[in-house]
C-alpha positions as CSV (number, residue, x, y, z in Angstrom):
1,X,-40.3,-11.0,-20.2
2,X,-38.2,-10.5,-17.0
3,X,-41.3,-10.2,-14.9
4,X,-42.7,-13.8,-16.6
5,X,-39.6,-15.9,-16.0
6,X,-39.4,-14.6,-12.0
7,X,-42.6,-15.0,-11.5
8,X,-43.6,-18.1,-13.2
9,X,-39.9,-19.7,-11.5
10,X,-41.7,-18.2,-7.9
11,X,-44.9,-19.8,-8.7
12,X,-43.7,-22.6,-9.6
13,X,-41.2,-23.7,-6.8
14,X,-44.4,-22.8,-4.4
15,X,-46.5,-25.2,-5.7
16,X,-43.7,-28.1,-6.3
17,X,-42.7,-27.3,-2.5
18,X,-46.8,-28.1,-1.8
19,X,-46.9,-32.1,-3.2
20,X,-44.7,-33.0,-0.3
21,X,-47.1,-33.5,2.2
22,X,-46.8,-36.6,4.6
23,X,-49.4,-38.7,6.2
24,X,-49.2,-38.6,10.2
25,X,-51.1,-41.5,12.5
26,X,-54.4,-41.1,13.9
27,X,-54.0,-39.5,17.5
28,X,-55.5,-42.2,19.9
29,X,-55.8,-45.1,17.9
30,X,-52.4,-46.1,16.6
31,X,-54.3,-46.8,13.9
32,X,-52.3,-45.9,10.6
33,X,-53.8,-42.8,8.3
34,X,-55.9,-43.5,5.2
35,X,-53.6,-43.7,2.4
36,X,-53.7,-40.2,0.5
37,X,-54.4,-41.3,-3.1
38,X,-52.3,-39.0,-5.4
39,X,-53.5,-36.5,-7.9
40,X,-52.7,-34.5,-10.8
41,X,-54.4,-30.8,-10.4
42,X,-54.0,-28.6,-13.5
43,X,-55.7,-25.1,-13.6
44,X,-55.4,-22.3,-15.8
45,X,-55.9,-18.3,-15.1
46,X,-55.3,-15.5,-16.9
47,X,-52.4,-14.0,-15.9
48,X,-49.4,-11.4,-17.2
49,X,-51.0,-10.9,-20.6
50,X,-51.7,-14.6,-21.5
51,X,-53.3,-17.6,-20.2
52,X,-50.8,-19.6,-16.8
53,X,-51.7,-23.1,-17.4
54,X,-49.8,-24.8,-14.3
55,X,-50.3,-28.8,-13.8
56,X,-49.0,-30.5,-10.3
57,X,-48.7,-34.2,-8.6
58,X,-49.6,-33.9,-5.2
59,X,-50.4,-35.9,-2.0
60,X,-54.3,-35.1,-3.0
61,X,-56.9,-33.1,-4.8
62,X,-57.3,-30.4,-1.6
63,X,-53.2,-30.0,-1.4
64,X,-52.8,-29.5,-5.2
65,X,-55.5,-27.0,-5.8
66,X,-54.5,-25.0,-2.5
67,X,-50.7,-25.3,-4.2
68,X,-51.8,-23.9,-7.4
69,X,-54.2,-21.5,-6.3
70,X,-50.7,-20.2,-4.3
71,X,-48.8,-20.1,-7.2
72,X,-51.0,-18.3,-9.2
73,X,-51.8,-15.6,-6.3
74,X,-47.7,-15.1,-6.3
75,X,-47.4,-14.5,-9.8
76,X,-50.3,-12.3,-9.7
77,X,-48.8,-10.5,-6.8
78,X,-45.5,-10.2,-9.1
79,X,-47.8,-9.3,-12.0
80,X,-48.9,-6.0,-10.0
81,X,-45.5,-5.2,-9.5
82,X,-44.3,-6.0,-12.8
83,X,-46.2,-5.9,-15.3
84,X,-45.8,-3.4,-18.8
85,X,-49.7,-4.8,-19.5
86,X,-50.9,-2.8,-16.6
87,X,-51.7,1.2,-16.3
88,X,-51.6,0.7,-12.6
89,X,-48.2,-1.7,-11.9
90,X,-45.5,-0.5,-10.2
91,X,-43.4,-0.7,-13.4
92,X,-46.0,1.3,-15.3
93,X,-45.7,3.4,-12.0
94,X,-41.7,3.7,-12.5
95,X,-42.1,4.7,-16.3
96,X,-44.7,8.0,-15.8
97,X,-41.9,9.1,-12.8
98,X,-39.1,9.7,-16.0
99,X,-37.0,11.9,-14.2
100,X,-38.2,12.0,-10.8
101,X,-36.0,9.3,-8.5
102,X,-38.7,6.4,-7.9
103,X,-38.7,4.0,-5.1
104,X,-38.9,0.4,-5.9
105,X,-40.4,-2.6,-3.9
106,X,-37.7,-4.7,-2.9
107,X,-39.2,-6.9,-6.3
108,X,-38.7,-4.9,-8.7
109,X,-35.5,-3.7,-7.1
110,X,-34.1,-7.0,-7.9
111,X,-35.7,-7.6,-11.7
112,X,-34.0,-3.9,-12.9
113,X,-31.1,-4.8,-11.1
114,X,-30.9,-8.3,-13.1
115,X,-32.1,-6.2,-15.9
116,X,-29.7,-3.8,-16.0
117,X,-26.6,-6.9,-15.3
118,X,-28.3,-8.8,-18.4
119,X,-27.4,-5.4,-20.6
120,X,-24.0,-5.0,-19.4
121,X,-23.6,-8.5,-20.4
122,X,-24.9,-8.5,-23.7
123,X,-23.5,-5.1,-24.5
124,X,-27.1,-3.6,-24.7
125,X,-28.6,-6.7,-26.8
126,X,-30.9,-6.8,-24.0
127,X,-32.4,-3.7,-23.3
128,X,-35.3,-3.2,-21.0
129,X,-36.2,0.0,-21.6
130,X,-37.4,-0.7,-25.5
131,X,-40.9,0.2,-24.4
132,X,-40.8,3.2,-26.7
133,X,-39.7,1.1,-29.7
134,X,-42.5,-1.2,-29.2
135,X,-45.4,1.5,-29.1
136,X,-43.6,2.8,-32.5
137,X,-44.2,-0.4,-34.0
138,X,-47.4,-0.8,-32.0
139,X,-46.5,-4.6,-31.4
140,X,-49.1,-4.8,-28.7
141,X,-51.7,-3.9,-31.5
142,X,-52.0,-4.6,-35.3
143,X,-48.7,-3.1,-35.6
144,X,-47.4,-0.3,-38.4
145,X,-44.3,0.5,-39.6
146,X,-43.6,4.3,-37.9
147,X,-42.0,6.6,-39.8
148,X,-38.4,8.0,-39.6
149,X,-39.3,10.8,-37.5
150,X,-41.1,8.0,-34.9
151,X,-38.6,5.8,-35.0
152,X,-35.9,8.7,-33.9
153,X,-38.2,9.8,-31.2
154,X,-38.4,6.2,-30.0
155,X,-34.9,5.5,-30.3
156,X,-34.0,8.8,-28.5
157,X,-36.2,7.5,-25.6
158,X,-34.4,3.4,-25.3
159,X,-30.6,2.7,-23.9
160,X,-30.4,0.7,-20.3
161,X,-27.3,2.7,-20.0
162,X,-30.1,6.0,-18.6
163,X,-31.6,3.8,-16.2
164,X,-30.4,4.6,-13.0
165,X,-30.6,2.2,-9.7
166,X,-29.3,3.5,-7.0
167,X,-29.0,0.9,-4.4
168,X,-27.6,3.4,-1.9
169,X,-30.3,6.0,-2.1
170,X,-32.9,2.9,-3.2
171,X,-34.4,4.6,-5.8
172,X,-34.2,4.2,-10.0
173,X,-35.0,6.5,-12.9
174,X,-34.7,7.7,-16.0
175,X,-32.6,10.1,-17.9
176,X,-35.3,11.3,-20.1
177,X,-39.2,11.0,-19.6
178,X,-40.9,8.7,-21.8
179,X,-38.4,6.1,-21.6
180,X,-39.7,2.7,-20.2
């Protein structure tokens, strides 16, 4: 969920940044531009698990599909690093290390650092490393309740509190493999 809200936020301040563009005069003629007839793009891709439907108001046609077609490259550039969805992320990357310090981008640097604030805060209401809890239930499938024994494995394997950054060192980890 932390990936989705940066990078749909990133996305999403590219493309507003995009409608601003301004008409200059014709070199030579002193002749003033042809007025740029505004236009509402929308475009949808499949992105981070689920369909990004973006819609913009721009100067024309050309500036708001190059805007959105930015936007969406961003978050599926934030996807790659992010994302629980994919085997080859650098999350998914960060979860098979367990143990082993792993390097981050300077991306997802920031999102387990925000991560890790936003469990503090909440006295571990938020947790980002639930990932075992979710494949117990199997929400990402038709779902099952697990049984006791699953459920202690799953819980023995969640707690933000054994996620390590270390900003010094710049590397994060776990305190037990198969957490995530």
């Amino acid at each position: 969920m932390i990936a989705r809200t940066v990078g749909l936020a990133a996305a999403l301040a590219l493309a507003a940044s995009a409608g601003t563009v301004r008409a200059q005069a014709v070199p030579g003629t002193g002749a003033a531009p042809p007025a740029a007839v505004p236009a509402t793009v929308e475009r949808a891709r499949m992105l981070m698990g689920t369909v990004l439907n973006a819609r913009i108001e721009a100067g024309s046609e050309h500036d708001g599909a190059s805007a959105l077609a930015a936007a969406f490259d961003e978050v599926a550039r934030l996807e790659a690093v992010m994302s629980s969805w994919r085997p080859d992320s650098e999350l998914s990357r960060l979860n098979a290390a367990g143990t082993a310090p792993f390097a981050p981008s300077p991306d997802l640097a920031a999102v387990l650092d925000s991560a890790l604030a936003q469990a503090a805060a909440t006295l571990g209401a938020f947790d980002p490393t639930i990932e075992p809890l979710a494949s117990a239930w199997d929400l990402r499938g038709s779902g099952r309740v697990p049984t006791a024994a699953a459920l202690a494995e799953a819980r023995a394997r969640t707690g933000w509190e054994r996620l390590a950054l270390d900003r010094v060192a710049g590397t994060a980890r776990f305190a037990r493999d198969g957490m995530g």
